[in-house]
PLY file of the C-alpha trace (Angstrom):
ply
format ascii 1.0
element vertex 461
property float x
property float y
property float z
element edge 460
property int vertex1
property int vertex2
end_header
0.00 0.00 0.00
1.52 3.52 -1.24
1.98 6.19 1.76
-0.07 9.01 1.11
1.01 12.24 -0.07
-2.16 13.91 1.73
-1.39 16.97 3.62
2.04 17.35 2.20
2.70 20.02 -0.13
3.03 19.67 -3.58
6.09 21.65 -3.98
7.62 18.69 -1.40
7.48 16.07 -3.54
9.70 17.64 -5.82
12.60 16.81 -4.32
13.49 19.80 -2.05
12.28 22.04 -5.18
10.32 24.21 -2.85
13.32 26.42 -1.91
13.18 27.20 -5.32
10.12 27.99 -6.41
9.11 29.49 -2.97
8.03 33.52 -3.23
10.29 35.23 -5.11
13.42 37.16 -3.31
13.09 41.10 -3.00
14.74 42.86 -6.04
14.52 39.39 -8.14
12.45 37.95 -10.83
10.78 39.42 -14.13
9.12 41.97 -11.88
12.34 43.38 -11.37
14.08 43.20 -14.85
10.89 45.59 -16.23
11.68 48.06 -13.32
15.38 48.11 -14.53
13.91 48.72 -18.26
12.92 52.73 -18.65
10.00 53.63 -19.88
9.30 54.55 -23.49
8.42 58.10 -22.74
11.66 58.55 -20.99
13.65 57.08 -23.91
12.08 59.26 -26.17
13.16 62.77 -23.43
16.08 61.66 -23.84
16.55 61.08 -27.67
14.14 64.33 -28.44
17.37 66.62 -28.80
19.07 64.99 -31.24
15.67 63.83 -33.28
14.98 67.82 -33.32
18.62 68.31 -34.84
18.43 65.25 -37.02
14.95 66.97 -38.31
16.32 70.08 -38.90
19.67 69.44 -40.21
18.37 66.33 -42.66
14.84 65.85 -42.99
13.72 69.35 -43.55
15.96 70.21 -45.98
15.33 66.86 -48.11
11.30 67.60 -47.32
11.90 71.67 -49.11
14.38 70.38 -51.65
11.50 68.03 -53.24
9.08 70.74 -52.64
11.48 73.46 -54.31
12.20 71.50 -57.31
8.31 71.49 -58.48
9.12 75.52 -58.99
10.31 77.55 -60.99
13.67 80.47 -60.33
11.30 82.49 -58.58
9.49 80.23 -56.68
6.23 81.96 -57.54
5.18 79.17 -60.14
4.45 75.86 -60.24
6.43 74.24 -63.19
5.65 70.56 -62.45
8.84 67.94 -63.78
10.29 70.74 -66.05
13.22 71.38 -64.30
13.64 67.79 -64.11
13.19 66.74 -67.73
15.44 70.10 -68.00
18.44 68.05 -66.31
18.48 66.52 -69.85
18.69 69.15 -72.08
21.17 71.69 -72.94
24.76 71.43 -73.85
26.44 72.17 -69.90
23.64 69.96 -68.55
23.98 66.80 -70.80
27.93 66.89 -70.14
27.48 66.97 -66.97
25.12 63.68 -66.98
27.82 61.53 -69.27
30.39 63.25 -67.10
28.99 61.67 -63.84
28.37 58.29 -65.67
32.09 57.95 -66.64
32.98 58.64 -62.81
30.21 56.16 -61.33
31.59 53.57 -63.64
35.52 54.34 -64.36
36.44 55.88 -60.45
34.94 53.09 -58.32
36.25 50.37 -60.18
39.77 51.91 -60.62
40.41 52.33 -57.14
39.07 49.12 -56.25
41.59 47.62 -58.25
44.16 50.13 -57.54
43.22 48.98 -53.24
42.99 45.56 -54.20
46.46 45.64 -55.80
48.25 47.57 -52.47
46.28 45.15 -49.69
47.87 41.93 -51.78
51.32 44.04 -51.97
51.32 44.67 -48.22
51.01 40.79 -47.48
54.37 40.38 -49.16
56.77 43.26 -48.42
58.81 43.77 -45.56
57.87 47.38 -44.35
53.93 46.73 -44.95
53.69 49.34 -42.16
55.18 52.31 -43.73
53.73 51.52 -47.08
50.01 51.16 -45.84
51.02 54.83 -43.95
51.82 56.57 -46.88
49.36 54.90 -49.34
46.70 56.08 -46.48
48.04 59.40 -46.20
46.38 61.74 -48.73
43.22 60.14 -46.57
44.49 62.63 -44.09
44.15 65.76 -46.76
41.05 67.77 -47.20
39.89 67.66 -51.24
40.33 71.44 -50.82
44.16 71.12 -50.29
43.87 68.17 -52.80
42.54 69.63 -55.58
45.05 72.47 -54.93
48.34 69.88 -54.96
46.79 68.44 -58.11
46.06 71.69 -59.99
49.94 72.15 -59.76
51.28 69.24 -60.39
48.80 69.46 -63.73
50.02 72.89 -65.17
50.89 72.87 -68.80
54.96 74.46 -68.27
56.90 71.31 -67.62
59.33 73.67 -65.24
56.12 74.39 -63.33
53.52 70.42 -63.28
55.28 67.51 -62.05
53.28 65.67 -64.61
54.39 67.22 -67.49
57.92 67.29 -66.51
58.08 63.46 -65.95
56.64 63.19 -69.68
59.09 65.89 -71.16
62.11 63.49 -69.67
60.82 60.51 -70.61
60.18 61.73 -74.51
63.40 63.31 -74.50
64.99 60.16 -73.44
64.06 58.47 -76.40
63.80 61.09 -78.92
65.76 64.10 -78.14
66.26 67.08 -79.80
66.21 71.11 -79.91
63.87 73.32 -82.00
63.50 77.20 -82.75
59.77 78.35 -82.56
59.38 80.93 -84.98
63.06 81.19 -86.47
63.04 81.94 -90.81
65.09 83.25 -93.30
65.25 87.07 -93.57
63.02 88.64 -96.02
64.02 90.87 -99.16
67.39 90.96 -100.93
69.51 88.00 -101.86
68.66 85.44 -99.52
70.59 82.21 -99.41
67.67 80.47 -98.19
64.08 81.34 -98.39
60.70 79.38 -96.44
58.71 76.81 -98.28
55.60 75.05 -96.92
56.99 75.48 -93.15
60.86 74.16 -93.79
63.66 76.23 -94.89
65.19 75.29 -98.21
68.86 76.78 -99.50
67.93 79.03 -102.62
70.77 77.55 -104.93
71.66 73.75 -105.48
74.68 72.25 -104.41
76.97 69.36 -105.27
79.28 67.24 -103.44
82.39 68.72 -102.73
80.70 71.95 -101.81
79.86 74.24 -98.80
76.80 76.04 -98.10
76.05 78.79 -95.53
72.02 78.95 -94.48
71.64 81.85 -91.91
68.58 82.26 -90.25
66.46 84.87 -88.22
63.93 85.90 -85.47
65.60 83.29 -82.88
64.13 83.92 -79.93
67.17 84.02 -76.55
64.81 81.12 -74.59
65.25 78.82 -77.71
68.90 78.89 -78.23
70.77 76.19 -76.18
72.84 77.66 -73.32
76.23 75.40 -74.92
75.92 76.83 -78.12
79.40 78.27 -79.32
80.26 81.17 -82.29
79.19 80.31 -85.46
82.53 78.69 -87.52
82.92 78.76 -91.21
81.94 75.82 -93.00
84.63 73.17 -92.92
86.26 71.96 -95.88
83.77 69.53 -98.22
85.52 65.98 -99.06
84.80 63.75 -101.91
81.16 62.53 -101.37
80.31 65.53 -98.26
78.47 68.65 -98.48
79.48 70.68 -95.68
78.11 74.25 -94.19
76.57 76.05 -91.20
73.38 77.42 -89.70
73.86 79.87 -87.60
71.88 83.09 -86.05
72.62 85.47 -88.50
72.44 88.56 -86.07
75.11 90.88 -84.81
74.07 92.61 -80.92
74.78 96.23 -81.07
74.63 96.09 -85.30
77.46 95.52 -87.60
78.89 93.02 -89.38
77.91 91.17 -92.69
74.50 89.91 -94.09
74.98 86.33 -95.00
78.01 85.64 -93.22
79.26 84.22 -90.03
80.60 87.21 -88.07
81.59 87.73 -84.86
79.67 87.70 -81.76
77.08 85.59 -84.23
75.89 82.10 -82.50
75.45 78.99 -83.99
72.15 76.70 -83.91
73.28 73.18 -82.70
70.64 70.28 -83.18
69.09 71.58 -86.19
68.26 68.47 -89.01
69.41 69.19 -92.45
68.60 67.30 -94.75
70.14 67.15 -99.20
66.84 66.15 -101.21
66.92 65.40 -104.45
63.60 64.56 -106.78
61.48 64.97 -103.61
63.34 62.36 -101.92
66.07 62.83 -98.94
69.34 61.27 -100.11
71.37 62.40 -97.04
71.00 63.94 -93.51
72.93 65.50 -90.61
73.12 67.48 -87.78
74.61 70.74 -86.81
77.26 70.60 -83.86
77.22 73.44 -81.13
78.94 76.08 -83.83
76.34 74.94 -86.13
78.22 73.80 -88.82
77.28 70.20 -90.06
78.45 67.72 -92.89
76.42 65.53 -94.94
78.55 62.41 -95.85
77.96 60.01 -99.10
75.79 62.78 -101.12
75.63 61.34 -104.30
76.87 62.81 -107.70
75.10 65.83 -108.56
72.92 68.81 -107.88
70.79 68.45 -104.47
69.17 70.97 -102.75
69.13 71.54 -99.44
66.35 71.74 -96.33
65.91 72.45 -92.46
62.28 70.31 -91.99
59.46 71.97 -90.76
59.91 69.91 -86.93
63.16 72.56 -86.81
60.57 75.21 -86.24
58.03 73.53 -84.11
57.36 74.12 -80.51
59.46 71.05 -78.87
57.23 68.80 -76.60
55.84 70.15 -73.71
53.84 67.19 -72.24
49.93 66.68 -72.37
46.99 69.18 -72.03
46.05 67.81 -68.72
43.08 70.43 -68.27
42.15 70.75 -71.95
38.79 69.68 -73.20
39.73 65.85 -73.92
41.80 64.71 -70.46
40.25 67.13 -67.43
38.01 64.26 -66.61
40.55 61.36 -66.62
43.13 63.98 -64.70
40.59 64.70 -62.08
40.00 61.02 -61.93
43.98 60.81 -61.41
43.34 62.99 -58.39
40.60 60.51 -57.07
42.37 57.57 -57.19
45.48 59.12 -55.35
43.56 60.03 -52.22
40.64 57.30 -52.00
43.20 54.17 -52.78
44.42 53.93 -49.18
40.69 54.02 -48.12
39.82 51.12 -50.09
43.31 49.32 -49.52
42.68 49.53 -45.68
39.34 47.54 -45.78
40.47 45.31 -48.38
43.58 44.39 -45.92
41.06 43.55 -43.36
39.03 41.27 -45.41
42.55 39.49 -46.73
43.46 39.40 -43.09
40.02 37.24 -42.18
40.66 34.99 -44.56
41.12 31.31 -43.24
44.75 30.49 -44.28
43.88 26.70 -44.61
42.21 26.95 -47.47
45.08 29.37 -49.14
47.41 26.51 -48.35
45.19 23.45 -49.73
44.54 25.16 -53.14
48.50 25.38 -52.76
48.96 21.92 -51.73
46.52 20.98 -54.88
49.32 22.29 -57.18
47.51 25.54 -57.93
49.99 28.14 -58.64
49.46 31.87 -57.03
47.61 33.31 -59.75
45.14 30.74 -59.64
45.07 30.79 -55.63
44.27 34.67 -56.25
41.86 34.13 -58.50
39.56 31.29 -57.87
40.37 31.37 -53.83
40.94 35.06 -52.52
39.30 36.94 -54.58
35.77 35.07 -54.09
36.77 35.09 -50.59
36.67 38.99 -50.55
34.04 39.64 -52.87
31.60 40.89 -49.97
34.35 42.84 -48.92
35.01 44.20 -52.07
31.09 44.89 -52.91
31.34 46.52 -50.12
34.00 49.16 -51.22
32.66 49.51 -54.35
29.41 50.85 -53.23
30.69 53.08 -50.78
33.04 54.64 -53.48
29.88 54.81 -55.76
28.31 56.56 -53.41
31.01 58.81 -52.53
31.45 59.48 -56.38
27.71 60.61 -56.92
28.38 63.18 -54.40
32.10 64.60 -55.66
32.49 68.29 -56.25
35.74 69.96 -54.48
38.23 68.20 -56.72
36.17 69.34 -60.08
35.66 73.03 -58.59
39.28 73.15 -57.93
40.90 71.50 -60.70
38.27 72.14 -63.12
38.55 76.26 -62.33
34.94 76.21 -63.75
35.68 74.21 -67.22
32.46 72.99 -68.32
33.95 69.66 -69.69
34.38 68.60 -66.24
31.31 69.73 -64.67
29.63 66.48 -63.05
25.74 67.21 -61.28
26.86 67.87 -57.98
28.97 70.98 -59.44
26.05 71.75 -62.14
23.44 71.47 -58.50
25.65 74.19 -56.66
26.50 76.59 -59.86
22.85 76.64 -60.73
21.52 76.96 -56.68
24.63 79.40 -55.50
27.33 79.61 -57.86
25.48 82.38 -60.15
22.72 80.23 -61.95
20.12 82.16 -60.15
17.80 79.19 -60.57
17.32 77.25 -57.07
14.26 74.94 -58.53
16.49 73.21 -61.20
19.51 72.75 -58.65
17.02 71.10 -56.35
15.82 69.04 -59.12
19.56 67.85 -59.24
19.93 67.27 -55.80
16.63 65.38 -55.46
17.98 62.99 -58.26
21.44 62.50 -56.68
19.95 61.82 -53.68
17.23 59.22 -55.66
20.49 57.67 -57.08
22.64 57.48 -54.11
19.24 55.71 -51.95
19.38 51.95 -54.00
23.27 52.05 -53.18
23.03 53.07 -49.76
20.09 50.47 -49.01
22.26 47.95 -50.63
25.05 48.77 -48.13
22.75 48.90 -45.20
20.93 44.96 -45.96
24.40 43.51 -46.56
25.55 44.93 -43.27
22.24 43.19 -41.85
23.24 40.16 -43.76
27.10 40.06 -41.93
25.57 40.46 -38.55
22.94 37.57 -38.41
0 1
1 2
2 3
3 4
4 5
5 6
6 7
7 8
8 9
9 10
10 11
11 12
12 13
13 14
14 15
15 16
16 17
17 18
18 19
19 20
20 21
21 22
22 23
23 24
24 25
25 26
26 27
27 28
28 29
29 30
30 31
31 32
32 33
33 34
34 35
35 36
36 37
37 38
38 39
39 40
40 41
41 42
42 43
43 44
44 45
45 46
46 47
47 48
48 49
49 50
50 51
51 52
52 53
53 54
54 55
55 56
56 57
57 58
58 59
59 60
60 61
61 62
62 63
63 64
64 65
65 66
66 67
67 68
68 69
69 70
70 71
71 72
72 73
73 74
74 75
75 76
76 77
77 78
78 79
79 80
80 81
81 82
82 83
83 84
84 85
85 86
86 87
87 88
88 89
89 90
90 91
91 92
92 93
93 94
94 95
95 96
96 97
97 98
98 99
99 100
100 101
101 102
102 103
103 104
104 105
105 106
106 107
107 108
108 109
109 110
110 111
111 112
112 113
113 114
114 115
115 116
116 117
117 118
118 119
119 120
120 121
121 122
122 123
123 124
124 125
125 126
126 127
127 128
128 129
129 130
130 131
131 132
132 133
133 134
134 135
135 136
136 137
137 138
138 139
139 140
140 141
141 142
142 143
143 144
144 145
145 146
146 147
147 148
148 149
149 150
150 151
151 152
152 153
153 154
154 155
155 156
156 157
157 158
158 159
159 160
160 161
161 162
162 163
163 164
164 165
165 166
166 167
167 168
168 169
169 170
170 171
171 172
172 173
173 174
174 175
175 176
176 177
177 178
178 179
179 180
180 181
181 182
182 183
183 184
184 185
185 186
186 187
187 188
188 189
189 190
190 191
191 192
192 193
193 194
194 195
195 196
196 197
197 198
198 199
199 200
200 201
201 202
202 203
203 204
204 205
205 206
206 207
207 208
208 209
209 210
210 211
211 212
212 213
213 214
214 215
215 216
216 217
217 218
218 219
219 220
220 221
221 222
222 223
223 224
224 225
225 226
226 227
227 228
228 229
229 230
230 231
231 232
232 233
233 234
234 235
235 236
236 237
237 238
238 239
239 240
240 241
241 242
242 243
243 244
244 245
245 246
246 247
247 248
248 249
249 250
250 251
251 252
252 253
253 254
254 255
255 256
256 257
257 258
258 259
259 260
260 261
261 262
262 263
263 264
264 265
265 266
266 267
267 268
268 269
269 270
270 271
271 272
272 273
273 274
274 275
275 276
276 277
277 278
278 279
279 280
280 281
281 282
282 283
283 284
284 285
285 286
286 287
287 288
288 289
289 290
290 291
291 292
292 293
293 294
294 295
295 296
296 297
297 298
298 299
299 300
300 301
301 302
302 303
303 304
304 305
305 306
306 307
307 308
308 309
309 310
310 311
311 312
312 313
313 314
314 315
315 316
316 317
317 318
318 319
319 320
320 321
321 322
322 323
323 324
324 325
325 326
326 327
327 328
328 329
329 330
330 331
331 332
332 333
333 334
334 335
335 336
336 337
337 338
338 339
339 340
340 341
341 342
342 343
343 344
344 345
345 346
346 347
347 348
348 349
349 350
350 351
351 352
352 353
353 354
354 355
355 356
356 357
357 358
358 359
359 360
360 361
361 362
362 363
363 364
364 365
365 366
366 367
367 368
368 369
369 370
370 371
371 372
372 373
373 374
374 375
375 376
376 377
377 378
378 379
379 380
380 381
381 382
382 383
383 384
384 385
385 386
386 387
387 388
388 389
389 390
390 391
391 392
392 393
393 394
394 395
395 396
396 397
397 398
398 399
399 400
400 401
401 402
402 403
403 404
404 405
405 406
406 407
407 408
408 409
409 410
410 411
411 412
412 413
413 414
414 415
415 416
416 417
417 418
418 419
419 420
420 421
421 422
422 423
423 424
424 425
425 426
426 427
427 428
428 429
429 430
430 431
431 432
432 433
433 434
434 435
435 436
436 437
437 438
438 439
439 440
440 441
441 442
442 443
443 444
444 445
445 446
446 447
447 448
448 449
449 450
450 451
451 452
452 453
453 454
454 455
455 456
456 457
457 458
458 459
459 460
């Protein structure tokens, strides 16, 4: 027969479970937890201040912007979608559309790559350190100062834009030479040579054997080589050589003899002559520092001699950087120079998260380091690099202080961030259209932002 459990309570029978679930300890228990919680309308005291800022600061303006955009200049008239149909039309306003397009797609991708490229470098160098610093560095410089550096380094005098100047010594490294802008034969009188179609050509023929003398004019002191020496009488002309000098047929102070090499007269070094015959060049030289020259196996007969047309040409001077056809890929230059340590910093963290066990098996599989880049890293990173990309797209949409800088108000560079402020402030007059613009940068930069903000969702669960 079972003892009964009558009387006893049921908490008892539990084992010595009634210590437990006895009445609850003071301060204990769910009761407590809500007390510790504050309540919502204290929450919201609390967050009021900054929700009032955040309204006026953000909301607000977005809220008058849209508003604003439906009018016109004024603001006294409704206008409807005009000025936003007007964002495509006109000449300033349609380059400034394709403009923005070539920076959404060129910029982002460029210094992707560009970051990608420095994060793998780091991995392998010695002084990873110092490199990432001054790779990150120009992060550290407003695009004020930026566009500044960069609208030096792009002027057109290679003494003046580091740019130029490294192209200047690397075209003179492989094709030197020295030209006189603007230098002719004298006009009037008996000239011994006279202009034709942009070259100089010697006004009587000459055989082998023979010397000429072609003097020239209007050579301007900047042009004529600091090592240039007094112009020399022609040397003596062998068997087979045509010999003579070109020299700067100009006495300082006055004096001396038309046509001649006098004293105090310089010669042109580096100028090409060339003896043509029949339309066709059958020898060529160049003049030395006293500007006296020798053409060697001139054949028999009559040939006539020339200084080309490149004599006389403006010597290289480097690229147009801020001319019509390369302001946008120099301002994209700038870009890439201060954003590539940004996107090299992240990169390096994704490369850094990387699980190096399955670097080494694709190694231990034979797979050489290309392929381990390629089929095993860079999947690896791709959310990291989606990640950079869209923030840079972003960040491009909104660019402005390296075009107003650099730019200096070109319209081939204008992008619609620049066209939103020249129309609103910078002397457009015409706030409705540059709201239009800034409602559809902001419509553009929303899908890219939202895409940011769900992937960041996505990484935390």
């Amino acid at each position: 027969m079972k003892p009964s459990n009558e009387g006893v309570p049921p908490a008892a029978t539990a084992g010595g479970a009634a210590a437990v679930t006895g009445p609850a300890a003071p301060g204990r228990g769910r009761g407590a937890r809500e007390r510790l919680t504050p309540p919502s309308w204290l929450a919201l005291l609390f967050l009021l201040p900054a929700l009032l800022l955040l309204g006026f600061l953000v909301v607000y303006p977005i809220v008058y912007s849209v508003i604003r955009s439906f009018f016109d200049a004024s603001g006294g008239s409704f206008v409807g979608f005009d000025n936003y149909t007007g964002v495509f039309q006109g000449h300033d306003d349609l380059v400034a559309v394709r403009n923005t397009v070539v920076w959404v797609v060129v910029a982002p991708t460029l210094v992707t790559i560009v970051g990608l490229f420095f994060a793998v470098l780091t991995e392998r160098i010695r002084w990873a350190t110092a490199f990432k610093l001054v790779v990150f560095m120009p992060m550290a410089i407003s695009f004020l100062a930026s566009g500044v550096i960069f609208r030096l380094v792009y002027q057109q005098d290679p003494d003046q834009g580091v740019a130029n100047a490294a192209l200047v010594a690397i075209h003179d490294t492989f094709k030197s030479g020295t030209a006189y802008p603007g230098a002719g034969p004298r006009t009037g009188g008996d000239q011994l040579v006279h202009e034709q179609g942009g070259a100089v050509v010697g006004s009587t023929p000459v055989a082998a054997g023979q010397t000429a003398l072609l003097p020239l004019v209007r050579v301007k002191p900047e042009y004529l080589p600091k090592d240039a020496k007094p112009a020399a009488q022609p040397p003596a002309a062998k068997a087979g050589q045509v010999t003579g000098t070109v020299w700067f047929d100009f006495t300082k102070g006055g004096g001396g003899e038309l046509n001649k090499p006098n004293a105090g007269e310089s010669g042109l070094p580096g100028i090409k002559v060339e003896a043509v015959r029949g339309g066709k060049v059958v020898a060529t030289a160049t003049t030395g520092k006293d500007g006296a020259f020798t053409l060697k196996k001139v054949p028999s007969g009559a040939v006539t001699l020339r200084l080309p047309k490149s004599n006389f040409t403006a010597s290289y001077g480097g690229a147009e950087w801020l001319g019509s056809t390369l302001i946008t890929p120099a301002i994209i230059g700038s870009y890439l120079w201060v954003w590539s340590g940004f996107a090299m910093v992240l990169i390096a963290a994704g490369l850094a998260a990387i699980p190096r066990d399955a670097l080494e098996a694709a190694r231990v599989d034979g797979a050489t380091e290309w392929q381990v880049f390629r089929r095993v890293t860079i999947p690896l990173l791709a959310p990291v690099l989606m990640v950079v990309l869209v923030t840079l797209v972003i960040n491009v949409l909104k660019v402005f202080d390296l075009v107003f800088i650099i730019g200096g108000g070109d319209p081939n560079a204008n992008v619609l961030a620049l066209e939103m402020w020249t129309k609103s402030f910078g002397g457009g007059n015409d706030p409705g259209s540059g709201s239009a613009i800034a409602v559809l940068l902001f419509l553009l930069v929303m899908p890219a932002m939202l895409f940011n903000i769900r992937r960041l969702r996505q990484e935390r669960k």
